[in-house]
Structure formats: C-alpha cells, structure tokens
N, C-alpha and C positions, 0 to 999 in steps of 0.2 A: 551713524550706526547702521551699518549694513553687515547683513551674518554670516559670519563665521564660513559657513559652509557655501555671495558676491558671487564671486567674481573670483579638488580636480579639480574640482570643485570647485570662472570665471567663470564660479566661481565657478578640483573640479568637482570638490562636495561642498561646501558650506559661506545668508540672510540677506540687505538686498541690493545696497549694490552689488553685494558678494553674486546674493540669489539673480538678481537681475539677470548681472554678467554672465554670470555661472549658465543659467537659462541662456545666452546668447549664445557663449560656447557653445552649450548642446544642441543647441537650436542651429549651429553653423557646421557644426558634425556631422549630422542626423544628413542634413542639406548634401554635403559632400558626400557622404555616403551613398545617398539615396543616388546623385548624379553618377556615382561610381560605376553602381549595379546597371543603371538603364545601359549607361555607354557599353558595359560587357557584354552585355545581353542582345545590343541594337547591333554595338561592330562586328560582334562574331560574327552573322552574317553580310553584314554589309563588303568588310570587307575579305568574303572567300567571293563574294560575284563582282567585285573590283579587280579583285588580284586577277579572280579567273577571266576574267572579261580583257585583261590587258592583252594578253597573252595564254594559248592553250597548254605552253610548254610548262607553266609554272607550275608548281606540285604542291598541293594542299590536301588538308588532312580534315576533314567533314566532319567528323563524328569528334575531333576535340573541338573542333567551333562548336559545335551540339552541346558537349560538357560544360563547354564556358558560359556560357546561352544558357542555360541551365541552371547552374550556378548562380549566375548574373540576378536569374530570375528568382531566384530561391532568396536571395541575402534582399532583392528590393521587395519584397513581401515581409521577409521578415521585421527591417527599419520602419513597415506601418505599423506592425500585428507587436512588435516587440521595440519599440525604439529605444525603451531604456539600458536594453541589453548590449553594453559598448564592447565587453567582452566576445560577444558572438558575431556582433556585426566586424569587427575589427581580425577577428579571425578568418573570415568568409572572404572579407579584402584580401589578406594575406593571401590564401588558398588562390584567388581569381590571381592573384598577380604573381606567383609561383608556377602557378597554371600557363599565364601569357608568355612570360619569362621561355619556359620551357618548350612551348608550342614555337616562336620565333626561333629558336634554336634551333629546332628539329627543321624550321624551315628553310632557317639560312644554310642548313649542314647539305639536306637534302637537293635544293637547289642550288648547290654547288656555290655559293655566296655571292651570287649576282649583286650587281650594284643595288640593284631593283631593292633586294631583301633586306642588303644592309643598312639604306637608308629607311626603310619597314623598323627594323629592331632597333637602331637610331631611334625612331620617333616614339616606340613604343616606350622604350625605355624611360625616356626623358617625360612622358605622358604618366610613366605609374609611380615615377620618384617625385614629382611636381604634384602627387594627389595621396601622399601620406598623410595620414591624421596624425603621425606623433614623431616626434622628431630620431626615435627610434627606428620606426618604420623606415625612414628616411633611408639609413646607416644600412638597414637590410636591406633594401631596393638597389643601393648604389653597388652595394658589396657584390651581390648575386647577378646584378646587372652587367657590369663590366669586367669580374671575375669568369664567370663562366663563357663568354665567348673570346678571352684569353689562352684559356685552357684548348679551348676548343680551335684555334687557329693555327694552330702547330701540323693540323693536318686538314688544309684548305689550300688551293690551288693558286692561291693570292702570291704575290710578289713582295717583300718586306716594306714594299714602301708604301702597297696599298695597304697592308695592314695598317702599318705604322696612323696612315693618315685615319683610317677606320676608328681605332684603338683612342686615338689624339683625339679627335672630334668628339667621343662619347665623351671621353673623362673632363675635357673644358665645357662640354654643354652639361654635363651633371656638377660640375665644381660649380658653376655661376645657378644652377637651378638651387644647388643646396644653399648656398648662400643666402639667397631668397628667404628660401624654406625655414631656415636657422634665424633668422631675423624675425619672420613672423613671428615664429616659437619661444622666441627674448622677450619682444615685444609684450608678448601674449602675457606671459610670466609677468613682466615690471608691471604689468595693468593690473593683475591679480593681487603683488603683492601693494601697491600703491592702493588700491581698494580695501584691503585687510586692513591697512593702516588707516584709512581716513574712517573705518569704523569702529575701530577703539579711539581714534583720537574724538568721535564724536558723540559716542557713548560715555567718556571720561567726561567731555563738556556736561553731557546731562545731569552726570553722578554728582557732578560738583556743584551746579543748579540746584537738585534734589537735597546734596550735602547740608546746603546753607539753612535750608528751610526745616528738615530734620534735626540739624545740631539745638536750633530754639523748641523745637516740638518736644526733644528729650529732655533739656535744661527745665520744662515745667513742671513735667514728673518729679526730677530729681530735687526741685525745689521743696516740692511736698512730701518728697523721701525724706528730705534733711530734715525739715520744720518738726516732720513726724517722729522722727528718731529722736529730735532733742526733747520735744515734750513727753515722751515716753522716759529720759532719761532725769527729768526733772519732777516728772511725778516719785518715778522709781526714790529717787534723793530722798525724798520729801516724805516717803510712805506713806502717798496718797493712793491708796490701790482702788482705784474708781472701775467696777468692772466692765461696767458699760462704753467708758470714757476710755479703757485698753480696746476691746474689742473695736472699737469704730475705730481709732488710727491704728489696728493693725490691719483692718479693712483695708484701710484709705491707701497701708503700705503695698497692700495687695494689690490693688487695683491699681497702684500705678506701675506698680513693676511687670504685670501682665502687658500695661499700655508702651512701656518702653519695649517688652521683649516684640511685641507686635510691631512695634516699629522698624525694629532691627532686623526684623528676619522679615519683613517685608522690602527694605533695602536688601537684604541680602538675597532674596530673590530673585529681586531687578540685578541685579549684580553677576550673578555668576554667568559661568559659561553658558548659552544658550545651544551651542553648539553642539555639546555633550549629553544637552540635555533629554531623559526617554519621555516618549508621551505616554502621559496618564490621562485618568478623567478629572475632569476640572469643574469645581463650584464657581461656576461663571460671577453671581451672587456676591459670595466672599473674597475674589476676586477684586472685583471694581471696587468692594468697599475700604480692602484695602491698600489699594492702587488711591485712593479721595484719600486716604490717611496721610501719605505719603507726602500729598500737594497740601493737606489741610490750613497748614499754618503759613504757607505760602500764599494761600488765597483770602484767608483771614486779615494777613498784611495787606492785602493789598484792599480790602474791602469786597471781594468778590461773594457772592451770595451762591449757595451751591443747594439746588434743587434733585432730589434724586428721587426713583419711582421704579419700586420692586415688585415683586410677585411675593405671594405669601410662602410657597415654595420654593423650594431651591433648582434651579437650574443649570445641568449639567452639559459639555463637552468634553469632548477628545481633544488632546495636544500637550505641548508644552509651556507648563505654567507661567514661567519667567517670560514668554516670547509674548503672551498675552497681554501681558502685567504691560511688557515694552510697550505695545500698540497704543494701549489705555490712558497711559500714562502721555505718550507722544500727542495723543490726541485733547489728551487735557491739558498741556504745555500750549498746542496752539489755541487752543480756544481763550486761556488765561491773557494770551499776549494781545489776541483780537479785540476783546472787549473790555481790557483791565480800565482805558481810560475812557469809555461806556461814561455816562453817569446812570448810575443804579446798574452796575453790571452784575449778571448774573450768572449762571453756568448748568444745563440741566441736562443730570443722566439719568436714562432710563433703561431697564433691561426689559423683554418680553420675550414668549417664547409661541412659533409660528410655525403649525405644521411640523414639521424635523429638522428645524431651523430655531436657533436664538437671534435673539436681534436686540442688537446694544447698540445706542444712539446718544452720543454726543453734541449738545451743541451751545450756542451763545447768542446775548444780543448785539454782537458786533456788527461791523459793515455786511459780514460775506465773501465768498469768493467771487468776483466779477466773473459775468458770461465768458470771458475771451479766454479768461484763466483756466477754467474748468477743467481743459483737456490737460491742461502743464500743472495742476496743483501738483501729482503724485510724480512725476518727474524727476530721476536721481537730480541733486544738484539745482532746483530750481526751488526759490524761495522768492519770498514778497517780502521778506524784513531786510532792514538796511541792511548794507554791505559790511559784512565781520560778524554779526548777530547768529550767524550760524550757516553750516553749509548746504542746507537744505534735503535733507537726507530722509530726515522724519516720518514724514509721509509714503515715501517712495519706499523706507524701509517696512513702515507697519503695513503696507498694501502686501510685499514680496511676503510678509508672516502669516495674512491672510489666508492669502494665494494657497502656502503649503500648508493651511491647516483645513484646505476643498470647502477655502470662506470667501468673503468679498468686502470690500472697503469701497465707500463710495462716497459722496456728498447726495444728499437725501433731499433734490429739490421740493420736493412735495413736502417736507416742510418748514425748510429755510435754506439758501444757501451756505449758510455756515451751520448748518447739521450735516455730520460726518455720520454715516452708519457702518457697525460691523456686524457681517451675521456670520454663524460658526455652526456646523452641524451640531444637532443636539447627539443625546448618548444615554442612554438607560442609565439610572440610578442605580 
C-alpha cells in the first residue's frame, strides 16, 4: 500500500512507495537543478578567462557572462528558499539555457567559426540537452540547438564539408545523448507505474484480511436483527402487546443496526481514495476506536486481549482521516501477527496528548524487532514474515503518511521493542 500520490507525483504527486519514490524524484531534481545553477553561475566566468587566456584575438561578450552569472545565481537561491516550486525553478533552466544557446551563437558568428568555437557550442550543447529535467525540455534543447546554427551557417566562411562535418557531429552526439535521456524518462515512468500497482495490489490484500473478519462482525448484528424481527412478528401474531418487551427489541434493533452502519463506514473509510482525500481535523480518539472495531473479531478469534488507554477528552489533529485510519490499522495487523502465538497475547493502545503533540502507541507481548533490524523495519519492501505473507510495504507505507501529516513513526525503545509510536501535531478543537 503506498500512496497514490510513490513513486508527478515517483511518485509526481501521490503515499509511499509512491511518496517515498516520489520524494526521490524530487529529491534528484531539486539535486540537478541546484548542480545546474552552480555550473552557470561558476562557468560564466571560468570560462571568458579560458577562452580569453587561450588567445587575445578571441571576442567575448562580459556583461552576458554577468547576466548568466546572475541568473545562475538567482535560480540556485531560489531551489533553497523555494524548492518546491518546479514551475519556477524549471523556467529559470529554460531562460539559462536559451541564454547560453544564444550567447555561443553570437560567439561562433562573431568569431567568425573558428574550430576553437565550434567545438565550444558542440560541448555546450550536448552539456544542456544531457541536463533536462523533463523529456520535453529534451525535444526544446535539441530543436533550438541544432536548428539555430543551421540557419545561421548559410552565412559563415566554412566550406560545405566543414559544415557538413560540424552539422553531423552535433546531430549523432545529441541522437545517442537523447536516447540516454529517453530511456531514463521510460524507465522512470514503468517504476512509477509498477509502484502504483503494487499499492493497490497491497491495499486490496488488506481489504480482503479486514473483509473476512468484518463479514462475521456484521453476520452477529444481523443475527440479533433477524431473532429480533421474528419475535416482534410473533408477539404481534399472538396480540401480545408487551410494551416494555417492544421497546427493548426495538432498542436492541437499534443498536445493532448503528453497530453494522459503524462498521461499514468505517471500512468504507479505510477504502476509499486516500489520494483525493482534503484534510480536516481529526478525533484522534474515535479514530483508533474505530480503526479496534474493525480488527475486533479478528482478535477475538484469535484470543488476543486488547488493552486500551484514553484521555477523558477528546484529542484532536490535522489530516487525512482514511490515511490515519491506514497507519493504525497497519500497525495493528503487525502487532496481531507478532504476538498471536504469545501464550496470553495481548495488544495495548494508548493515546496521550504532549505539549502540541499527540502520541499514539502501539504495542505487544511478542519477541520485538531485533537490534540489527531496527534500521530495515520501515524499509519499502522489507519484511520478517515468510516469503508470500506479504510484500512488506506496511510500515514503510504508514512512516511515508506520518511524514506528510509533519508526524513521525518510530519503535519506542524506552518501552519495548515492539512498541511502535505515532505522534501527529495536535489542533485546536
């Protein structure tokens, strides 16, 4: 189960392998970018005292290294101050390399196309098509690159054959660079959607876990729905109008039918899109108790003893209800599987509220996470249950939910290895 928005969202918007990925992505972005800006900003000058150092005759133009420089420096300030903004960092790219693009131009025109220049506009080129973020950018670098000093060669002092070889070189050193470029960009994609899919395929495993132990939690309501209806419909026969003896099984019908709809719309919580989901404020409280509704009869089968420990008050955050629910829920699945064959196994949740911090703690009497593990428990794809039992997502997903609700997930060695803690900003009532 990783969200929606993995692995633009590797993920490039949307949960965790998704988020993980997705976090990767931007995190390898943000990296190229940032190496983007320094290089503009460092080569403007480096090389006008190269070119000019080779040679006095060569013609350079000061004040558009300054603008580049400039530039350069302006877009690597902004990817600290602003890095979420891909829109403006990505435009800033564009501008520096329309900028270099045109600058090489003027310099290959002006110094009359010395070999010197044209292997200069050569490298540049092949340098800003080799460092597009999007595969789009690509297709504009190449276009603008190779088009424009086509145009521009019709009135250059070259001979058709040095063009021709000028002209040949760019286009086979950008055809083998995009190719590169287009492979990673495939690549990137099949990872994204292969992610998408191993998180509904592993959210579906859970529904269907959850399905089994819900279908019998509903069938005991409806058993006391049915029982209740018939003796209602045999007193009725009978003209036994007992008013006491109505009033209590239409109670009893009440109360179970509240207890089914609770169920279902607690499933249907856990269920829907997480993705789409807006954040509200959340009764942390009613939350977990009925996230324990959900496992109830599942733990019941199994013998498990379930200890809980509330505040008198209700305790509130920010987020996404259903994403919460997932965590809660994930983290009570493993604690279930840890200690079910415990003898006297038991299960204890607690919520508290700390400072501008709640803190909900899970945990069991089972073995633990061993010291060695500690660092791999939350790991995509890393589990301690036999091979098939599941693809290890769990954890690595409910940390990634954490993470974007400005929470943290952790194992709580101060007071057991196998205590898992969530804490969530609190939120005015």
């Amino acid at each position: 189960m990783i969200n929606h928005n993995i692995l633009e969202n590797v993920i490039l918007e949307n949960n965790l392998m998704m988020n993980d990925f997705l976090d990767l992505s931007k995190k390898e972005e943000i990296f190229k970018a940032r190496l983007y800006f320094f290089s503009a900003f460092a080569c403007s000058f480096i090389f006008y005292y190269f070119m000019t150092g080779i040679s006095s005759e060569h013609i350079d133009f000061f004040p558009g290294r300054v603008a580049l420089a400039v530039l350069g420096l302006y877009g690597l300030c902004t990817s600290y101050i602003r890095p979420g903004n891909f829109k403006t960092i990505r435009f800033l790219i564009r501008m520096i390399t329309i900028g270099y693009l045109c600058f090489y131009l003027y310099l290959l025109n002006v110094n009359h196309w010395s070999v010197f220049h044209r292997w200069s506009y050569f490298v540049v080129v092949a340098i800003l098509c080799s460092a597009a973020l999007t595969w789009l950018d690509f297709l504009f670098y190449t276009f603008a690159g190779l088009l424009a000093p086509l145009l521009f060669s019709f009135h250059t002092p070259l001979t058709p054959i040095e063009l021709i070889h000028f002209h040949s070189a760019n286009a086979v050193t950008i055809l083998l660079i995009g190719y590169s470029v287009r492979s990673h960009f495939r690549y990137k994609q099949e990872a994204t959607t292969l992610a998408k899919n191993l998180v509904e395929q592993s959210k579906m495993a859970v529904l269907g876990e959850m399905a089994a132990g819900v279908s019998h939690e509903v069938n005991n309501p409806l058993t006391v729905l049915t029982t209740s209806g018939e003796q209602l419909k045999r007193l009725t026969e009978k003209g036994q109008f007992d008013q006491k003896r109505f009033l209590d099984l239409i109670d009893k019908i009440n109360r179970m039918t509240l207890r089914i709809s609770k169920i279902v719309n607690g499933l249907k919580e856990f269920s829907r899109n997480t993705y789409e989901e807006t954040s509200e404020q959340i009764d942390l409280k009613e939350i977990i108790i009925q996230t324990l509704k959900l496992c109830e009869q599942k733990f019941q089968t199994a013998g498990i003893q379930v200890s809980s420990s509330f505040p008198e008050k209700s305790v509130y955050s920010t987020g996404a209800k259903a994403q919460i629910s997932e965590v809660l829920f994930n983290l009570l699945e493993n604690a279930f599987d840890a200690c079910r064959d415990e003898r006297g196994p038991i299960i204890k949740v607690s919520l508290s509220a700390q400072d501008d911090f709640a803190k909900i703690s899970i945990s069991d009497n089972g073995p633990g996470v061993p010291e060695e593990l500690t660092a791999k428990i939350m790991q995509p794809f890393f589990s301690t249950k036999e091979l098939g039992a599941g693809p290890g997502l769990g954890l690595s997903i409910a940390l990634g939910i954490a993470q974007r609700h400005n929470g943290k997930l952790y194992i709580d060695k101060k007071v057991s290895t196998s205590c898992f803690t969530l804490i969530l900003p609190l939120s005015l009532n």
